[in-house]
C-alpha positions in Angstrom: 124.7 101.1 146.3 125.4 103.6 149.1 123.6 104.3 152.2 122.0 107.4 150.6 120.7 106.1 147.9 119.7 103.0 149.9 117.5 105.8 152.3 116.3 107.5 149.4 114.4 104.1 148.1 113.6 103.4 152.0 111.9 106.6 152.1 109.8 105.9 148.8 108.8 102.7 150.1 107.5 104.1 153.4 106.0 106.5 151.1 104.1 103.5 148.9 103.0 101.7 152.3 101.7 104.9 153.7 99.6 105.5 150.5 98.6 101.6 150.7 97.2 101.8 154.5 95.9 105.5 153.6 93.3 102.9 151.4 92.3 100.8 154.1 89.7 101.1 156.9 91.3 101.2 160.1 90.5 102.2 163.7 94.3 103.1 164.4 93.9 107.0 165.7 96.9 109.1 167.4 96.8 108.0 171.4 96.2 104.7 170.5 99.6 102.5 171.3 98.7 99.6 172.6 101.0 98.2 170.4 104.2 100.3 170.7 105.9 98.2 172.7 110.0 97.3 173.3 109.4 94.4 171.1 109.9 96.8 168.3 111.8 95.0 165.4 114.0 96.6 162.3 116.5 96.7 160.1 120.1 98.7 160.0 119.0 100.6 156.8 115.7 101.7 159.0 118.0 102.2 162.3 120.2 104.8 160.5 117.1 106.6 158.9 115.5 107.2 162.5 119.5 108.4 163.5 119.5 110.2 161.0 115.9 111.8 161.4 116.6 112.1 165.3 119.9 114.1 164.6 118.2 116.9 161.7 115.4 117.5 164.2 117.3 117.7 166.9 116.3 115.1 169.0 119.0 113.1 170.1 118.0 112.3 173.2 115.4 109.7 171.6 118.5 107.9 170.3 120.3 108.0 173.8 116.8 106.2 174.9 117.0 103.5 172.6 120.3 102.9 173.5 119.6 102.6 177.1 117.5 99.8 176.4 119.5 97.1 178.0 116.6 94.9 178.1 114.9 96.1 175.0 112.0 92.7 174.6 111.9 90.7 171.6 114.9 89.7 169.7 114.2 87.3 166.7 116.5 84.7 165.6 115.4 85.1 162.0 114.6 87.7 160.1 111.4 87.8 157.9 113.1 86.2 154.2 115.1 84.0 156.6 111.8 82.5 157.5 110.4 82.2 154.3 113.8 80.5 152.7 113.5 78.0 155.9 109.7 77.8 155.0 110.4 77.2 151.6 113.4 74.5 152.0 111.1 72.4 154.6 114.0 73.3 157.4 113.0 73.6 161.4 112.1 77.0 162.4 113.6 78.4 165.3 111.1 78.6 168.0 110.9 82.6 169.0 110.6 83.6 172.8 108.2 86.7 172.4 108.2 89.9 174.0 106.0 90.6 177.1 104.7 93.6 175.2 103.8 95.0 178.5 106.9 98.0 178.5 106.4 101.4 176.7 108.7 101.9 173.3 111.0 104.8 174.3 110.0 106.5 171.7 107.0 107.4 173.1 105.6 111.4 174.7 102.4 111.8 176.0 101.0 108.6 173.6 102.5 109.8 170.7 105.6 108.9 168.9 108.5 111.9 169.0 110.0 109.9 165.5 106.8 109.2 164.0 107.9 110.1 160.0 110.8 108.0 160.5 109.5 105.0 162.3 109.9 101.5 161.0 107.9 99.3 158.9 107.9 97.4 162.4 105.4 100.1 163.4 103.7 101.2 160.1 102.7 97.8 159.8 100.5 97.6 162.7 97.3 98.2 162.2 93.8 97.1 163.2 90.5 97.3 161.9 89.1 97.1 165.5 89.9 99.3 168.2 92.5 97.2 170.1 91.5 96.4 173.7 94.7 96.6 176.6 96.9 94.4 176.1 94.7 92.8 172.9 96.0 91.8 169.9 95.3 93.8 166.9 92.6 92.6 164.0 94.2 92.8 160.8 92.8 92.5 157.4 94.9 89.5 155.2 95.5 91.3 152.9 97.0 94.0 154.8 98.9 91.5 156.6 100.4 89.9 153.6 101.3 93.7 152.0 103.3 94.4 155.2 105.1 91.3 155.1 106.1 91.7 151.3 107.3 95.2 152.2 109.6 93.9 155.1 110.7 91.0 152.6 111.9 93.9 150.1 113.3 96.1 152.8 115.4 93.5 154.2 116.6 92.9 150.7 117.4 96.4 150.1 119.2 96.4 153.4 122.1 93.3 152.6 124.1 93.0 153.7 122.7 94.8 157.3 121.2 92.8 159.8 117.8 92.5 161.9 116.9 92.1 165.1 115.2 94.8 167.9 115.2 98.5 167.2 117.2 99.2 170.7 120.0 96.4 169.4 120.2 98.2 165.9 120.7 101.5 167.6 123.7 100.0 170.0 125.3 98.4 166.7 125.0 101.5 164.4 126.4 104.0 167.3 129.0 101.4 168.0 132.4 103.0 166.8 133.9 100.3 164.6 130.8 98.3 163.6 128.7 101.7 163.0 131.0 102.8 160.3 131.9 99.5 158.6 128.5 99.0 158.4 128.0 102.8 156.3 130.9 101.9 154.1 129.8 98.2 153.2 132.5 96.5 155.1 132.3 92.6 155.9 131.1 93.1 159.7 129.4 90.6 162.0 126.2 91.6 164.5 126.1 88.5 166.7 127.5 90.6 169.5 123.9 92.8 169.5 122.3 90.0 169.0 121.4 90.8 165.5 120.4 88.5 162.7 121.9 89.0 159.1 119.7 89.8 156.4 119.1 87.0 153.3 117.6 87.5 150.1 114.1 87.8 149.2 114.5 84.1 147.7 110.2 84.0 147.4 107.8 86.4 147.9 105.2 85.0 150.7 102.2 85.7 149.1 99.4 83.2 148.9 97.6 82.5 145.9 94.5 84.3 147.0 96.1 87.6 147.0 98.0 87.5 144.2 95.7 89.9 142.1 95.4 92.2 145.3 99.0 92.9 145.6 99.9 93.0 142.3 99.6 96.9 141.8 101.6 97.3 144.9 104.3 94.7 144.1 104.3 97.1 140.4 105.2 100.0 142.3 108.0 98.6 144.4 109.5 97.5 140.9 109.5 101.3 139.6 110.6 102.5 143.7 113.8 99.4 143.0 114.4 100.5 139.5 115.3 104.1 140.7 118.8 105.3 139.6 121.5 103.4 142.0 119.3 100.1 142.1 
């Protein structure tokens, strides 16, 4: 499957999150960003939709940002099904050094987002059901949390074999002039130098037995979003 076709189901699946959170009572309101932080995390399938967004809309200078992001914050060592195949085998987990969560995402104008349509399940996937205080955490429903999680699972999939790791290193690798293209053309290509994790298989879904019957509709319409032509 090609990179456009790849976008085309990442853009569908953003689509069924957005009508998922649309459902849900939430005190997230534009202004609010506590939470848009450099420890922004993504994939290389989401990386090239916000280039490619940035570059139709004329706004490159958003990706010139990112990539000036030599210190960008959090950089995880797994990514999300890497955890849950770790999980799931009994191995040691990697203990993660966090992000401060104290600097300002780049992407950010006057509180808002300039690449808000294209922004990462990373950010669509924050969401509180209390108004967050400064520097609080936010208050999220289970449920909710368990949704976004299955929809980064499934992204990641979609996204082998791309990597993970912080928005500003998936920017640096996808602009990079060798790895950039090799990536687009599904060339064997390593992103330890951006400090990048790969992406694994979805080997189990980590959803607990309690919301099983909740997801279910939602994990239905990710089937018909996979089974599009090209999957």
């Amino acid at each position: 499957m090609g990179p456009e076709s790849k976008i085309e189901k990442l853009k569908a699946l953003y689509r069924l999150h957005d009508d998922f959170m649309a459902g849900r009572k939430l005190a997230c309101r534009p202004g609010c960003h506590t939470c848009c932080t450099r420890d922004l995390t993504a994939t290389t399938l989401e990386g090239l939709f916000l280039i490619l967004h940035c570059r139709r809309t004329g706004r490159r200078d958003l990706i010139r940002r990112l990539e000036a992001e030599l210190e960008p914050g959090f950089r995880p060592r797994l990514t999300i099904n890497g955890l849950a195949k770790a999980c799931l085998e009994s191995e040691q987990v990697p203990e993660e050094v966090l992000g401060s969560g104290k600097h300002p995402c780049p992407l950010l104008e006057d509180g808002l987002c300039a690449a808000y349509p294209a922004r990462p399940l990373g950010c669509r996937a924050m969401a509180s059901a209390e108004t967050c205080p400064p520097n609080g955490a936010a208050l999220m429903d289970p449920l909710v949390l368990t949704v976004n999680t299955v929809f980064q699972q499934v992204v990641e999939q979609l996204d082998l074999p791309g990597f993970f790791g912080n928005l500003a290193d998936v920017i640096r690798f996808l602009n990079d002039g060798r790895h950039g293209p090799a990536y687009q053309e599904g060339r064997s290509v390593i992103g330890k130098a951006f400090k990048l994790a790969p992406n694994q298989p979805a080997a189990v879904l980590m959803v607990p037995p309690e919301h099983r019957a909740g997801i279910r509709p939602v994990l239905e319409k990710m089937g018909e979003v996979l089974a599009l032509e090209g999957g």
